[in-house]
C-alpha positions as semicolon CSV with decimal commas, in nm:
position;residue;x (nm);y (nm);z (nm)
1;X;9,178;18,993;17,508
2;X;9,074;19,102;17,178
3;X;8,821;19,008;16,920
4;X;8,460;19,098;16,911
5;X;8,375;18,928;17,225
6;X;8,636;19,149;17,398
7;X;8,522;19,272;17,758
8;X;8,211;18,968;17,800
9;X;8,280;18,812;18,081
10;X;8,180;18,433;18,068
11;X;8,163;18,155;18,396
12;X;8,178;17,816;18,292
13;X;8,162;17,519;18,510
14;X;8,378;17,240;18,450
15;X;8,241;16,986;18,215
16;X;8,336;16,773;17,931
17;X;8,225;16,765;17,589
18;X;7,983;17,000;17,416
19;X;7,993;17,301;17,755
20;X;8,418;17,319;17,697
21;X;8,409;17,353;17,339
22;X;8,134;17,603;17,350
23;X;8,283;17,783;17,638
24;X;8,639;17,810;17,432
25;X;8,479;17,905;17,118
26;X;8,349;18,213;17,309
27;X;8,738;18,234;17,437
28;X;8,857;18,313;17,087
29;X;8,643;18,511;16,990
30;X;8,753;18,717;17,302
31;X;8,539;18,687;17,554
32;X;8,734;18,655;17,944
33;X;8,575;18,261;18,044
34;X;8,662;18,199;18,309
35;X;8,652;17,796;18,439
36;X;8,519;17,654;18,789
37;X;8,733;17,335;18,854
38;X;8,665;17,097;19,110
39;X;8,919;17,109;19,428
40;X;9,079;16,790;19,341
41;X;9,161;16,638;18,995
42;X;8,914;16,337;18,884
43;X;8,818;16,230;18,569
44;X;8,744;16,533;18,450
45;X;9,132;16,645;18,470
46;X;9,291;16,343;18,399
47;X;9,641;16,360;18,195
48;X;9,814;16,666;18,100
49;X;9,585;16,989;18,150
50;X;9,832;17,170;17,851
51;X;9,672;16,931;17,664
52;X;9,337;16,996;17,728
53;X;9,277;17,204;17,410
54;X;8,902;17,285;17,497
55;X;9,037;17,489;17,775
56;X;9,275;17,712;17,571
57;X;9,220;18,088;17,622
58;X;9,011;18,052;17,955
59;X;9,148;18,094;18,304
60;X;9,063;17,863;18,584
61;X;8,968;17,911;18,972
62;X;8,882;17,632;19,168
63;X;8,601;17,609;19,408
64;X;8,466;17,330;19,636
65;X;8,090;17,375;19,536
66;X;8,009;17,153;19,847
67;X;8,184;17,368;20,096
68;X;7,915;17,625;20,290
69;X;8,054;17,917;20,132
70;X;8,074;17,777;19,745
71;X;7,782;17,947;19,642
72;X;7,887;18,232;19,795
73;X;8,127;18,220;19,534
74;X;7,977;18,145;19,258
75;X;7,700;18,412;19,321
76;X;7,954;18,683;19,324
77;X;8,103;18,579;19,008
78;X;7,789;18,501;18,833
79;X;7,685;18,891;18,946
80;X;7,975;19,000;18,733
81;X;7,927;18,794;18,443
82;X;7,732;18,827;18,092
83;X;7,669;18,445;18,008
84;X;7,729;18,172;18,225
85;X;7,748;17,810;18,107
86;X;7,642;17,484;18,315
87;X;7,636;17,163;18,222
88;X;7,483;16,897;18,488
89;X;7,159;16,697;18,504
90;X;6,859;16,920;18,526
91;X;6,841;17,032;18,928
92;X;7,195;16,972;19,034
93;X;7,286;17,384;18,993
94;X;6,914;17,432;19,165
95;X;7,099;17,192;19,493
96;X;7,339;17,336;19,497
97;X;7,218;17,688;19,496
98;X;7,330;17,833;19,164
99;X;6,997;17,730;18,950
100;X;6,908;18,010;18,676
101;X;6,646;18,164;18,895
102;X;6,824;18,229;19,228
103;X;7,119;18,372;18,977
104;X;6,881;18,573;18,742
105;X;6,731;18,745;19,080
106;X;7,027;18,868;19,099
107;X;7,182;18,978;18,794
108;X;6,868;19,005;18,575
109;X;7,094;19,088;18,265
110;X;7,228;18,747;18,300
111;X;7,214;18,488;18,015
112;X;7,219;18,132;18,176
113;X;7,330;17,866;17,936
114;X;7,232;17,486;18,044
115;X;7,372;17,272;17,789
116;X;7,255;16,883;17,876
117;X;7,167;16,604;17,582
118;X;6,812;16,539;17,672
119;X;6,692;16,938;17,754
120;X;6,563;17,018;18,116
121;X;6,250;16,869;18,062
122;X;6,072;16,539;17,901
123;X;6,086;16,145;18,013
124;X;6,472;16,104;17,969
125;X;6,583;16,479;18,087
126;X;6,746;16,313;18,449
127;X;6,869;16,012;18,243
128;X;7,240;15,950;18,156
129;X;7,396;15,948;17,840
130;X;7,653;16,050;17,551
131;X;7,629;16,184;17,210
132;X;7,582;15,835;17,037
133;X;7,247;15,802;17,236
134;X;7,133;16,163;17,134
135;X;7,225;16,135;16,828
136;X;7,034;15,812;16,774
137;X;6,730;15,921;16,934
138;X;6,705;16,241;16,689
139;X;6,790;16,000;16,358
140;X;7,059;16,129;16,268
141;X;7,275;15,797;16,361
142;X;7,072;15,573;16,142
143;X;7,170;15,715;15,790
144;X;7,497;15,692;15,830
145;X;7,699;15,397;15,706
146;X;7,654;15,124;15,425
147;X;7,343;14,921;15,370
148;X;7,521;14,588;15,484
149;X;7,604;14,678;15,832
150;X;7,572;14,857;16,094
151;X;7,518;15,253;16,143
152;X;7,871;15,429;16,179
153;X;7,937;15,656;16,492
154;X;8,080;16,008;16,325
155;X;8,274;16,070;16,657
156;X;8,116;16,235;16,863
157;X;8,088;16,560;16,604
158;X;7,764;16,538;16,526
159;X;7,598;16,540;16,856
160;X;7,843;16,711;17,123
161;X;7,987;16,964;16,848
162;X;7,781;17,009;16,621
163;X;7,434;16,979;16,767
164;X;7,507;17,027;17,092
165;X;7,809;17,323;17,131
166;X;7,725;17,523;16,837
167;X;7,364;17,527;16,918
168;X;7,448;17,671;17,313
169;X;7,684;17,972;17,157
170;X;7,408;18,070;16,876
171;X;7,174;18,083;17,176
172;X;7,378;18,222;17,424
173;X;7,492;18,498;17,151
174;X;7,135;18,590;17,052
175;X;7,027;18,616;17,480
176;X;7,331;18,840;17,498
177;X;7,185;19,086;17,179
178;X;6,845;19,062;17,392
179;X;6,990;19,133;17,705
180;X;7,198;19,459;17,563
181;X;6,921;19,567;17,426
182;X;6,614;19,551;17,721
183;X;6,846;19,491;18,006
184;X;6,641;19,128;18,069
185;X;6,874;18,834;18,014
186;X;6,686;18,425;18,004
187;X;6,783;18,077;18,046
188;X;6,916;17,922;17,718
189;X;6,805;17,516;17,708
190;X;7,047;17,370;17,490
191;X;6,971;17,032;17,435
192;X;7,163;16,819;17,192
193;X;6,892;16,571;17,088
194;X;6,746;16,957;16,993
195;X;7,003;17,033;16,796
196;X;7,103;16,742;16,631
197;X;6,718;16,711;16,528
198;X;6,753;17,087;16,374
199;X;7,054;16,987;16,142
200;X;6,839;16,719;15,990
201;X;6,555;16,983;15,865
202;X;6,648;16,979;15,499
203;X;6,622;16,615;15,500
204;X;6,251;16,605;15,706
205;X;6,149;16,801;15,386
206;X;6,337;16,572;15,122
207;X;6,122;16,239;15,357
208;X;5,791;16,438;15,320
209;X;5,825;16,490;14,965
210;X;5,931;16,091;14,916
211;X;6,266;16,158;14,773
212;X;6,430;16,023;15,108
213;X;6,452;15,652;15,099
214;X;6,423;15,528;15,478
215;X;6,672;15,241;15,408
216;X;7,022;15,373;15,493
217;X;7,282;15,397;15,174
218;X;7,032;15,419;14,912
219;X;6,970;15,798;14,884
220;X;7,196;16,075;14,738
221;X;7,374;16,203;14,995
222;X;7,430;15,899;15,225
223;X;7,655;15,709;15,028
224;X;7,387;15,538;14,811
225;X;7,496;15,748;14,492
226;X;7,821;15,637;14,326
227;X;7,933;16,000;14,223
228;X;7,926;16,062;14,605
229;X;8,109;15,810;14,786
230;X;8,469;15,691;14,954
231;X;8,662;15,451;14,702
232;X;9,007;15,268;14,820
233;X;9,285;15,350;14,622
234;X;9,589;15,055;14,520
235;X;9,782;15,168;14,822
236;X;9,486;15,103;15,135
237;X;9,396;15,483;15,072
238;X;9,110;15,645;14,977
239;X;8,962;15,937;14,774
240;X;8,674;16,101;14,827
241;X;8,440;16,133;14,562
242;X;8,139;16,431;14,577
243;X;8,057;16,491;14,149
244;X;7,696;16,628;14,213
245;X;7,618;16,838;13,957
246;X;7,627;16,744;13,595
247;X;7,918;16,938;13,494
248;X;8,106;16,785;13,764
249;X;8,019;16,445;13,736
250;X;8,136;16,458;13,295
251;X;8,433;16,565;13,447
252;X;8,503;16,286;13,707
253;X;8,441;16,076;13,401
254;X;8,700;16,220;13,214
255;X;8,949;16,226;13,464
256;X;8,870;15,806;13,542
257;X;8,877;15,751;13,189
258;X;8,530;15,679;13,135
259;X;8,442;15,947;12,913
260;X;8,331;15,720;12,626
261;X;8,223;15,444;12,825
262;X;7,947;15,233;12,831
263;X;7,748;15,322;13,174
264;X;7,441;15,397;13,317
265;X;7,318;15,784;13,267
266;X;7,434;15,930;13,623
267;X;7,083;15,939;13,830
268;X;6,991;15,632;13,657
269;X;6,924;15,412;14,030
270;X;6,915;15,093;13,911
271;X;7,221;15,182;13,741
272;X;7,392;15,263;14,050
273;X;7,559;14,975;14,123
274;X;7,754;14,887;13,798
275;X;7,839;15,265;13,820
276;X;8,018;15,175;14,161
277;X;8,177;14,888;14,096
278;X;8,360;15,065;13,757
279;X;8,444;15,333;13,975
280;X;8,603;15,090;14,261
281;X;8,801;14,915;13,983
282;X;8,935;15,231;13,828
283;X;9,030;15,384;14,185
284;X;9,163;15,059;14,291
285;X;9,404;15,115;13,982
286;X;9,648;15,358;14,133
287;X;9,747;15,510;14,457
288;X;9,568;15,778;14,691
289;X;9,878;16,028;14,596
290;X;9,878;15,967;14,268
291;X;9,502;16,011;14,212
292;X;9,510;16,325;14,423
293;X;9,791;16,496;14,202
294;X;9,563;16,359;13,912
295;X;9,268;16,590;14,037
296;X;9,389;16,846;14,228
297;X;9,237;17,166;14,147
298;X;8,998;17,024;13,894
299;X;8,604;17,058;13,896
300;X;8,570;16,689;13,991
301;X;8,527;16,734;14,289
302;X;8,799;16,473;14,426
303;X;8,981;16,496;14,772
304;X;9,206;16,256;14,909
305;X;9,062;16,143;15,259
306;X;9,334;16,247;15,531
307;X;9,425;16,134;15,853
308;X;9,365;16,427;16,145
309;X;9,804;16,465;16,130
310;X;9,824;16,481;15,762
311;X;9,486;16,741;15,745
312;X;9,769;16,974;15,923
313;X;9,975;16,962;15,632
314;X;9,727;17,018;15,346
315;X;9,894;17,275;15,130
316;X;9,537;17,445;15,128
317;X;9,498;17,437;15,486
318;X;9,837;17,556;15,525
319;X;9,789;17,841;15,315
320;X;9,498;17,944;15,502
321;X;9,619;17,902;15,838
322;X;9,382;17,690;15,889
323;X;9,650;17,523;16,206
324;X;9,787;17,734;16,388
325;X;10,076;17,637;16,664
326;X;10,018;17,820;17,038
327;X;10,186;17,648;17,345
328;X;10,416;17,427;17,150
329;X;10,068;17,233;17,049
330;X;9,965;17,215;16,688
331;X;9,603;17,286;16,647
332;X;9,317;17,450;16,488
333;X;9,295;17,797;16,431
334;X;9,019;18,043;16,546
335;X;8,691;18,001;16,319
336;X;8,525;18,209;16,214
337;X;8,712;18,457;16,048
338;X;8,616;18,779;16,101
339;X;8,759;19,080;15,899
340;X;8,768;19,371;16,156
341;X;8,779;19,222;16,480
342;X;8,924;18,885;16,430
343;X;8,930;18,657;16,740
344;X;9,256;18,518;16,807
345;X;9,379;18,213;17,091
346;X;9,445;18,381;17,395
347;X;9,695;18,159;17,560
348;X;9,723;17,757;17,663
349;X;9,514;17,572;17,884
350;X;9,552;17,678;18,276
351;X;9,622;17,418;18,551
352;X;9,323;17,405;18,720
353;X;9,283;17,693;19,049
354;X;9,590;17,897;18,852
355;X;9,421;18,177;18,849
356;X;9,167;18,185;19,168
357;X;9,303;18,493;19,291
358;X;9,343;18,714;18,976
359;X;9,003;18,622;18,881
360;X;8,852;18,663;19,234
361;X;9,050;19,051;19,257
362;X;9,014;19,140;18,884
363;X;8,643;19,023;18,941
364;X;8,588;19,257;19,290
365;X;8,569;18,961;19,495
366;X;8,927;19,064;19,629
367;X;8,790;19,186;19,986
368;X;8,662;18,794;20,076
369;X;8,956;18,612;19,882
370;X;9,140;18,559;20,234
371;X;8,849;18,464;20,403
372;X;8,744;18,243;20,103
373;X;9,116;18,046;20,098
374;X;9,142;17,995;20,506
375;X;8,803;17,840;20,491
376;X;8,853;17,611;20,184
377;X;8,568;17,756;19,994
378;X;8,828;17,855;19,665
379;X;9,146;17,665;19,623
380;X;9,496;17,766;19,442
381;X;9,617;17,512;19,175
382;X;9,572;17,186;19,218
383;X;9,946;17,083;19,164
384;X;10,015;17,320;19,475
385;X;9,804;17,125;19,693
């Protein structure tokens, strides 16, 4: 592997959601994650593993965490490892043997990453759940959507991704710059109700200081303003409208044809919504194409909104790269970009147990992989079984 991650090892346990994505964003940026499937498929695995694009770049051994040697296991990896990532109820990895302390005893460099949507402790940390319910519990569900209905789910971005993933590598990555540095490595609680409550910060301040309306679609950047906001275009599409700043707002005018116009001054509130109804007529007027070669490249601030297949073929995102093909799979490229040690995607998603005994040798567990495989502690692939 290369990239500036190159030669951290990582164990991740299998998961879905926020752990993967965090786990294979340490993948391309070169670290060796390796993946602890489950001995049999289940919902976890369902459909076609090469399609399981959170998994790209890892490798995969499988291990029967119930068996009386699974621990075993898992200890001798987690001995050889920098960061390890775990993503079940608060006490399950303490059950089963593999909590933070019994590991940290003994590799004391470790950095232990628990990545859960309610934190390990607090009234709801043993209770179910998914990123809509973390993400409404930390407000940042309410805001979004129009002031006649119902709050609008952002998939699952927000929460899982964004507040949830993102937050786990940041803390994982700062442990690891601890740990190289005194030798002592720590638990990392990454909770996504945490996170998601971090991303709203600026807007705590812009509620303290009163110039954050509580209802939702009334303030600037929730789709209350009319110079930031989705129209429909003649042909079902839409454009995407984002004219802030003064300069960029006279020239959205221009560009509608409203130059000379008789409207409301821009931050004029009560003014807002004959402002958006002019602009919903005028988009309404031609089609999302047609609008898009209209203000393409202009200081408008204007995008066309795209489906996820046509975002592939975005002449600017194709310039950049931006989608990259590995494995016959069209996908996202490696982000961040970094100038001297770039990461890159180190291959496609394994079948689960594909690489138990690579891992297990290349790891210096080689001496007990026989033992390991007659007793059913670690498994080959799944398909082979």
């Amino acid at each position: 592997m290369s990239g500036p991650l190159a030669g951290v090892r990582v164990l991740e346990f299998a998961g879905i959601g926020p752990g993967p994505f965090a786990a294979m964003l340490l993948a391309d940026l070169g670290a060796d994650v390796v993946r602890v499937d489950r001995p049999e498929p289940g919902a976890l695995s369902a459909g076609d593993p090469g399609l399981d694009l959170l998994n790209r770049g890892k490798r995969s051994v499988v291990v029967d965490l119930k068996h009386p040697d699974g621990a075993e296991v898992i200890l001798g990896l987690a001995d050889r490892a920098a960061i390890v990532i775990e993503g079940w109820r608060p006490g399950v990895a303490e059950r089963l043997g593999i909590g933070p302390q019994t590991v940290l005893e003994r590799n004391p460099g470790l950095v232990y990453g628990r990545m859960t949507g309610w934190g390990q402790q607090g009234p709801l940390a043993r209770a179910a759940g998914h990123d809509i319910g973390y993400i409404a519990v930390a407000g940042a569900l309410h805001p979004i959507g129009r002031p006649d209905g119902p709050p609008q789910i952002p998939l699952n971005l927000v929460g899982d991704f964004g507040g949830g993933a993102l937050y786990l590598v940041v803390g994982c990555l700062a442990a690891l710059h601890v740990a190289r540095t005194t030798g002592r490595g720590q638990v990392v609680d990454a909770a996504i109700v945490d996170g998601t409550a971090h991303l709203t910060t600026m807007f705590a301040g812009l509620l303290a200081g009163g110039a954050w309306q509580p209802e939702r679609g009334r303030n600037l950047l929730d789709g209350g303003a009319p110079f930031y906001a989705v129209y429909a275009t003649a042909d079902g599409g839409h454009m995407a409208v984002g004219a802030l700043e003064p300069q960029f707002y006279a020239e959205l005018l221009r560009l509608l044809g409203l130059a000379d116009a008789d409207l409301p001054a821009q931050h004029d509130v009560a003014g807002w919504p004959v402002l958006r109804a002019r602009f919903a007529e005028v988009f309404a007027e031609r089609t999302r194409d047609e609008w898009t070669e209209l203000f393409e490249g202009t200081d408008a601030c204007v995008a066309p909104v795209l489906s996820l297949a046509e975002a592939q073929r975005h002449p600017h995102l194709v310039a950049r790269a931006t989608f990259e093909e590995h494995f016959g799979v069209r996908q996202p490229a490696v982000a961040p970009r970094l100038s001297r040690t770039p990461g890159v995607v180190g291959g496609g998603p394994p079948v689960p147990g594909a690489d138990t005994e690579t891992v297990l040798t290349e790891w210096g567990l080689g001496a007990h992989l026989r033992r390991w495989l007659g007793s059913g502690a670690v498994s080959r692939t799944q398909e082979a079984r």
